[in-house]
N, C-alpha and C positions, 0 to 999 in steps of 0.2 A: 674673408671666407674662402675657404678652399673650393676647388670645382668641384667637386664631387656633393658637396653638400650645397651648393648650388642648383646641379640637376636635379635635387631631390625639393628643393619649393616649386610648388605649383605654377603653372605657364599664366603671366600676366604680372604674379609677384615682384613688386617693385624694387626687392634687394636682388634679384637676376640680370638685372640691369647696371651697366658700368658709368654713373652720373658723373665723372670726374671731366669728362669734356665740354658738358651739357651747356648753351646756351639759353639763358633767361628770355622770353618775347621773339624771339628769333623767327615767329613765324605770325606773330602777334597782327602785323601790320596784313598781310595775306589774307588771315580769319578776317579782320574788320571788314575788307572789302566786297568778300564772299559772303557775308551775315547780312550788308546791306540789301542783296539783295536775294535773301531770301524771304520769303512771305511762309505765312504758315495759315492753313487751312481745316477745319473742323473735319472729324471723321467722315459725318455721312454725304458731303461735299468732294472727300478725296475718296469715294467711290466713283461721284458722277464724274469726275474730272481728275484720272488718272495722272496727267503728265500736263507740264504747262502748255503744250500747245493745245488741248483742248480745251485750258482754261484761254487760253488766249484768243481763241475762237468762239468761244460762249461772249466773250466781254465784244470782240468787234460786233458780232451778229447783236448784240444791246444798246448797243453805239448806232448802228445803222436803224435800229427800230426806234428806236427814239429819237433821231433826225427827220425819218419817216412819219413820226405822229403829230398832231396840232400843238403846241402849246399850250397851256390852259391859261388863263391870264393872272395873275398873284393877285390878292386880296390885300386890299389895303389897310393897316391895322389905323385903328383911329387914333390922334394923337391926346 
């Protein structure tokens, strides 16, 4: 294709782009590492807890409360 009918597809259009250098997975091993640690959370949850450190704050301050309370004792199922 010539340039000029180039500039005239749309920004994003996948023939604007020159794939003849292109390597396959090349970034592949990066995403895997970065995807482990992401967590994904429900809407009205990623209101209350904008950014992870206030989730990370909500879970210690749960940790601590619940170190803080009695045990209850487990029930023993009958065999």
């Amino acid at each position: 294709m010539k340039k000029a009918e180039l500039a005239r597809l749309p920004e994003g259009h996948l023939d604007r782009y020159d794939w003849s250098r292109a390597t396959r997975g090349r970034l592949a091993e990066r995403a895997a590492k970065a995807s482990a640690l992401l967590r994904m959370i429900e809407p009205d949850l990623a209101e209350r807890f904008p950014d992870s450190l206030s989730v990370d704050r909500a879970l210690r301050a749960l940790l601590v409360l619940e170190d803080a309370l009695p045990r209850r004792p487990r029930k023993r199922r009958a065999a």
